[in-house]
MIDOSE-1310 file (N, C-alpha, C; in nm, 2 decimals, decimal comma, always signed):
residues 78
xxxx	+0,08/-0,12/+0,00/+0,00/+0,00/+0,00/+0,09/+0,12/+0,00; +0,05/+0,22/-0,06/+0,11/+0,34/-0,10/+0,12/+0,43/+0,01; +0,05/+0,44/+0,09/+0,05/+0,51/+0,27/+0,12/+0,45/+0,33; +0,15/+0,32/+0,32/+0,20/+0,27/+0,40/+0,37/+0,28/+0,39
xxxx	+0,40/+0,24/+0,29/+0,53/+0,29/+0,24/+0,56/+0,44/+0,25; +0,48/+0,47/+0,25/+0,55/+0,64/+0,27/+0,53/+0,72/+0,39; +0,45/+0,63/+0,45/+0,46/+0,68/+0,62/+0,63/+0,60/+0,67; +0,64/+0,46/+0,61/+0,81/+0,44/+0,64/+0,87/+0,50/+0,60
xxxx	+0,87/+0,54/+0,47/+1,03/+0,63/+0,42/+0,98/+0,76/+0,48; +0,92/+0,81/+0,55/+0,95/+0,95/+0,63/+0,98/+0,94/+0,75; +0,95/+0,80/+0,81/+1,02/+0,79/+0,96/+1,17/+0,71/+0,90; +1,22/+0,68/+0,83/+1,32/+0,61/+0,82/+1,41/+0,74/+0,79
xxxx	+1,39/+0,86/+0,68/+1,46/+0,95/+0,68/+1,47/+1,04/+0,72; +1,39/+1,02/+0,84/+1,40/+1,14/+1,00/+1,50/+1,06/+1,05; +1,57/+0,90/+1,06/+1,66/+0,87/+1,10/+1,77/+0,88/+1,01; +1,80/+0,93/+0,94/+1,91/+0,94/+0,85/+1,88/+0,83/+0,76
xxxx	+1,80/+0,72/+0,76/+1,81/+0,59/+0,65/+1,76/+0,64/+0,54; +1,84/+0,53/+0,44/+1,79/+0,53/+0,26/+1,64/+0,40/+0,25; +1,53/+0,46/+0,18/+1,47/+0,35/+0,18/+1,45/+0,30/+0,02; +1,47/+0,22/-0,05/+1,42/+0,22/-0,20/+1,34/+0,08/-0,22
xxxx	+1,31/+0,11/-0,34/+1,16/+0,05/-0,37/+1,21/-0,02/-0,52; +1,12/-0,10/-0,58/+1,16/-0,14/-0,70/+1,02/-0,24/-0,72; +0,99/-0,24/-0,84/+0,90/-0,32/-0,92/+0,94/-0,40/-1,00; +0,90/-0,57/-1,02/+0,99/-0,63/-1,11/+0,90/-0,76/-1,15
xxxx	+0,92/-0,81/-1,24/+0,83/-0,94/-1,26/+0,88/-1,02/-1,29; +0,89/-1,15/-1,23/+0,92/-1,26/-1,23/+0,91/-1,34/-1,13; +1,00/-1,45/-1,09/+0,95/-1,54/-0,94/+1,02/-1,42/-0,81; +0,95/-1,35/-0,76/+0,95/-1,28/-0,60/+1,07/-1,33/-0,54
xxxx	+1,12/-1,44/-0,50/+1,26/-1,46/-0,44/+1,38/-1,44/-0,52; +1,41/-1,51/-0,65/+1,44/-1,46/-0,75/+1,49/-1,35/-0,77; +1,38/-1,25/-0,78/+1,42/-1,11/-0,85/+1,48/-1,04/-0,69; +1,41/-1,08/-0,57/+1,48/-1,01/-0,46/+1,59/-1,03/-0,45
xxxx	+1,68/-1,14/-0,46/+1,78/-1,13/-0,44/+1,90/-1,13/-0,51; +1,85/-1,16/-0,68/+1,92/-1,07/-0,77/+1,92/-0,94/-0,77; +1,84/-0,83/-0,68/+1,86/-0,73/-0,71/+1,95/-0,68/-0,56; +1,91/-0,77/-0,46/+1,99/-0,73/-0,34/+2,13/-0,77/-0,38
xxxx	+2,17/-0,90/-0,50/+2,35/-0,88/-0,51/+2,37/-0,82/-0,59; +2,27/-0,75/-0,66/+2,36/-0,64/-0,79/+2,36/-0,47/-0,68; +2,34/-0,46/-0,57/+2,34/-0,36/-0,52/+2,39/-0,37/-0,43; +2,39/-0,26/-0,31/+2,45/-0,24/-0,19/+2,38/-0,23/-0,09
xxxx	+2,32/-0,31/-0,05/+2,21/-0,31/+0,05/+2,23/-0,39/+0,20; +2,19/-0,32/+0,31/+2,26/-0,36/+0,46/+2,14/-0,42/+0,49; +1,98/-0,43/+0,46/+1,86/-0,52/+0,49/+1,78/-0,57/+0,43; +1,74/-0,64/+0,43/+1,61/-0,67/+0,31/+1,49/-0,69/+0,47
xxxx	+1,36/-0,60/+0,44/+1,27/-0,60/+0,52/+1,13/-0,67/+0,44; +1,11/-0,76/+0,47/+0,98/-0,82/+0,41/+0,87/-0,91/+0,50; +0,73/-0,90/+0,45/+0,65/-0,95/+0,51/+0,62/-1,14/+0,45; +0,58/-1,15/+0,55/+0,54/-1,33/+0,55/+0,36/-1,34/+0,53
xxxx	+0,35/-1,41/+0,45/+0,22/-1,48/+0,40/+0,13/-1,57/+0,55; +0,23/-1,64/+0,58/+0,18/-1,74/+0,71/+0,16/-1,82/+0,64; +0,14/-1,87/+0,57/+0,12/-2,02/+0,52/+0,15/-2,14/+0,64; +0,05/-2,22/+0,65/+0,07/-2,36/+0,71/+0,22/-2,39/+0,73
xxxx	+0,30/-2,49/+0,79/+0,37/-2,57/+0,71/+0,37/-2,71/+0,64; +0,22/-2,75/+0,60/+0,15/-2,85/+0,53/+0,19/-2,73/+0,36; +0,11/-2,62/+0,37/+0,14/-2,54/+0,24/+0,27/-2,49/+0,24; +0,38/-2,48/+0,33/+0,52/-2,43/+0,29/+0,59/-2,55/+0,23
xxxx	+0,56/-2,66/+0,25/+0,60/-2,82/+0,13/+0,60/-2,80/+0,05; +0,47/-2,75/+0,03/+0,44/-2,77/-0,17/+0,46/-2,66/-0,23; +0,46/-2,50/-0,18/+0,47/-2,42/-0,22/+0,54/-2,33/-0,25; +0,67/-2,37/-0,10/+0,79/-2,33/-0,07/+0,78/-2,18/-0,01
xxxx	+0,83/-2,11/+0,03/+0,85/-2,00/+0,14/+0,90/-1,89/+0,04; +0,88/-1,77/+0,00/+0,99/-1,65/-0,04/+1,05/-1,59/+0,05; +0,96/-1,56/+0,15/+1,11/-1,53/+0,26/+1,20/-1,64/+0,31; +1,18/-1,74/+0,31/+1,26/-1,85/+0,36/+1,36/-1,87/+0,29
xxxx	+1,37/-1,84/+0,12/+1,43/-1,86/+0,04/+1,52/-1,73/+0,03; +1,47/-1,60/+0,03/+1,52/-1,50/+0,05/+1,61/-1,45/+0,20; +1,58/-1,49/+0,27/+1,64/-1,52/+0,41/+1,75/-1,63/+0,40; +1,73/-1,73/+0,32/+1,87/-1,83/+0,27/+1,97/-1,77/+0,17
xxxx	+1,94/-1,71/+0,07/+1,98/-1,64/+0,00/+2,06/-1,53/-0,08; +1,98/-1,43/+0,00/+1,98/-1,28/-0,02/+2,11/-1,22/-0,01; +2,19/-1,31/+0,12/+2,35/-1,20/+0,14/+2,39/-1,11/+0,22; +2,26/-1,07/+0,28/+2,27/-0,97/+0,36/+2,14/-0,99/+0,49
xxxx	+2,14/-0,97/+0,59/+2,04/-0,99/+0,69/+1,91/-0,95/+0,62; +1,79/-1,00/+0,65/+1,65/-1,00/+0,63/+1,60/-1,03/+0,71; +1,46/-0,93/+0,76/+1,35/-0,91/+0,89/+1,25/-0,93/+0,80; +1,19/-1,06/+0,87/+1,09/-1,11/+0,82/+0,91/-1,06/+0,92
xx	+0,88/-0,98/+0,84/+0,76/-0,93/+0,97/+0,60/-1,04/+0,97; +0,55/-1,04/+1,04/+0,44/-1,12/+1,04/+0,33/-1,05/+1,06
């Protein structure tokens, strides 16, 4: 949501943080963390689905994958 994002990047750059954004299509773990090693990035902050773990079998996790991944620490919010 568009409020919601921009109520963070104004509390994040009242602390001095960079916050950026990007749009991309393809598989979600994938493109995150191709874009977290082509760049310089100290977090990856992303939300969780909750899925079962009957449905994380078959369907597999993006944060779990992106939290294996990524290269850099990742906060997985719930």
């Amino acid at each position: 949501d568009e409020k919601v994002f921009e109520a963070a990047e104004k509390i994040f750059s009242q602390l001095g943080l960079k916050i950026r954004r990007r749009m991309a299509k393809g598989l979600p773990a994938d493109e995150i963390c191709s874009t977290v090693k082509a760049g310089t990035y100290d977090l990856v902050v992303m939300g969780s689905r909750g899925l079962s773990d009957f449905k994380k079998i078959f369907t597999g996790s993006v944060s779990a994958k992106v939290a294996a991944l990524a290269g850099c620490p990742v906060t997985i919010v719930h």
